[in-house]
N, C-alpha and C positions, 0 to 999 in steps of 0.2 A: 532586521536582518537575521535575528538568530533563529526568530519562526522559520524562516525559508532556509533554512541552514541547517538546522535540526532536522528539518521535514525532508525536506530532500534526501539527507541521510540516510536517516532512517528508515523508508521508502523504498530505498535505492537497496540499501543492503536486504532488509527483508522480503522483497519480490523475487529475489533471485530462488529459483526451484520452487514457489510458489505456485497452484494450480492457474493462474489467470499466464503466468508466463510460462507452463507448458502447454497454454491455450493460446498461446503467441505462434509456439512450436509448432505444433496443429496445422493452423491455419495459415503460416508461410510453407510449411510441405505441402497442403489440399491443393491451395490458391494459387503459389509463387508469383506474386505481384503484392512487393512488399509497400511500396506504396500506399495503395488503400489501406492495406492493414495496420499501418501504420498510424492512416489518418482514422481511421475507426478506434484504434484503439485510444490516440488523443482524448477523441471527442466523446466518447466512451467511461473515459477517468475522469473527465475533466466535470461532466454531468453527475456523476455517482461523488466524486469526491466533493466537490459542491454541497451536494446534499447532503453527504454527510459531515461537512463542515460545517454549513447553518444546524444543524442537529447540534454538533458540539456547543457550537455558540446558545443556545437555544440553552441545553442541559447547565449549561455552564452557568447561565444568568441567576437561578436557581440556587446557587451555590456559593459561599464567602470564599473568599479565595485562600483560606486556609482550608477549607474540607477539600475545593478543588486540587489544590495543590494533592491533599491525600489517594483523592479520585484516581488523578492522573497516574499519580506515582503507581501506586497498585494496577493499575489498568496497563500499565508498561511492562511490570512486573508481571503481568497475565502473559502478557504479549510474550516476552519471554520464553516462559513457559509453552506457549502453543507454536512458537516457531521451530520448539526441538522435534514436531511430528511434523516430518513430511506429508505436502502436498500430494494428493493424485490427481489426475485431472479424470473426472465420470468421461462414461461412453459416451454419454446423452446431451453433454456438454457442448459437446461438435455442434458447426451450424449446417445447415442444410444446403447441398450443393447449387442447389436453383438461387439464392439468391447471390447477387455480386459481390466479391469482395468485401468492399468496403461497409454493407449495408449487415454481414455476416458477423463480422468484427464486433461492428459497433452493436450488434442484437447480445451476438453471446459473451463478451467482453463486460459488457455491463451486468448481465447476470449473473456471470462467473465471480465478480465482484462485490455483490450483495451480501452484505457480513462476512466478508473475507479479513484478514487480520490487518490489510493494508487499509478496507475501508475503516475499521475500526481504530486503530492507529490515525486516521486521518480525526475520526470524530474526536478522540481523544486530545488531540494536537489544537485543535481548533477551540473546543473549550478549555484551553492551558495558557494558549496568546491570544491576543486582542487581535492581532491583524489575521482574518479569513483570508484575506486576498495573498498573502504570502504563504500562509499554511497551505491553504489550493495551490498554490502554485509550485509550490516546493513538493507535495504529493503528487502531485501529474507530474513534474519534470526527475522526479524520484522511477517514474513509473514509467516513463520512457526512456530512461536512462539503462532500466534495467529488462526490458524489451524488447528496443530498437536491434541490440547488437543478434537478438534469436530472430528474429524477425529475417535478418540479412542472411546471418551465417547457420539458421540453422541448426541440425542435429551435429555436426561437428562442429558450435561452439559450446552447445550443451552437454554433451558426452565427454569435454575436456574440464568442465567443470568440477573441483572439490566440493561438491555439494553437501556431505555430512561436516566439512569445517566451515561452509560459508553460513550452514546453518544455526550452529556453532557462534560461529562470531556474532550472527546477526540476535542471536539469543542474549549472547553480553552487552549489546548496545542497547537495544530494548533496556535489560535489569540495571545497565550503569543508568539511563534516561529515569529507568523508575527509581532510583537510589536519590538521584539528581534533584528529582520532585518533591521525593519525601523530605531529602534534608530539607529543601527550600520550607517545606511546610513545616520544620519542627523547628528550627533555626527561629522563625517566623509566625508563633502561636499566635493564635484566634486571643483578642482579648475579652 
């Protein structure tokens, strides 16, 4: 439970002004059929975070779980640190009118996300607990949680947004998460 609870979290707080969720924005303006975009970007996160979950799990194996513990910590502590520079979303980023919705979504949704801090944050998460299936799912339901509401509402839920404090906070979650790690690791030395 704490994997999916952690994950979710911290997910959920650091995607907000994120380039893949002003790539939400985008494409509920182009499209306005929230629907598909919706269902693309599920299925979209749900693929990419996957794979970067089996990667964690993978790097992780690799690793006593005293170093990991250090891995992780520092790697949250990165996190941190990269969440104080705002996202932009590229030009080039946009999908192409010709194809539908949902098939638009799920193309550039997925690339948008290819070493984005959330999927890294996912790999990270993944080789720190045992259970994949809950760190996935708590990263997708992080990732739609912090989405769904642009998706609907749009440039006037976006433009009401504290976004230099959501930043902000989502930076001291990440450094408390990697403080979290480390004590576990020192608390807890390699014998």
């Amino acid at each position: 439970m704490e994997a999916f609870l952690v994950s979710i979290t911290t997910i959920s707080i650091a995607e907000i002004g994120d380039r893949t969720q002003l790539l939400s924005l985008v494409l509920a303006a182009r499209y306005r059929r929230p629907w598909p975009i919706i269902a693309g970007i599920l299925c979209a996160t749900l693929a990419n975070h996957l794979v970067a979950g089996i990667a964690g799990k993978w790097f992780g194996s690799f690793l006593n779980p005293h170093i990991l513990q250090i891995v992780v910590g520092l790697s949250m502590i990165a996190m941190a640190i990269w969440t104080l520079k705002p996202d932009k979303l590229d030009e080039n980023t946009g999908a192409s009118t010709a194809m539908g919705a949902f098939l638009a979504t799920l193309t550039s949704f997925f690339i948008a996300e290819i070493g984005d801090k959330t999927q890294l944050a996912t790999l990270a998460l993944a080789a720190a607990y045992p259970n994949l299936l809950a760190v996935v799912a708590g990263t997708t339901a992080g990732m739609m949680m912090a989405n769904i509401p642009v998706v609907f509402l749009g440039g006037a839920f976006a433009n009401r947004l504290p976004l230099k404090a959501i930043h902000y906070g989502a930076a001291v979650l990440f450094a408390v998460l990697g403080i979290v790690f480390l004590l576990r690791a020192f608390a807890h030395p390699a014998a």
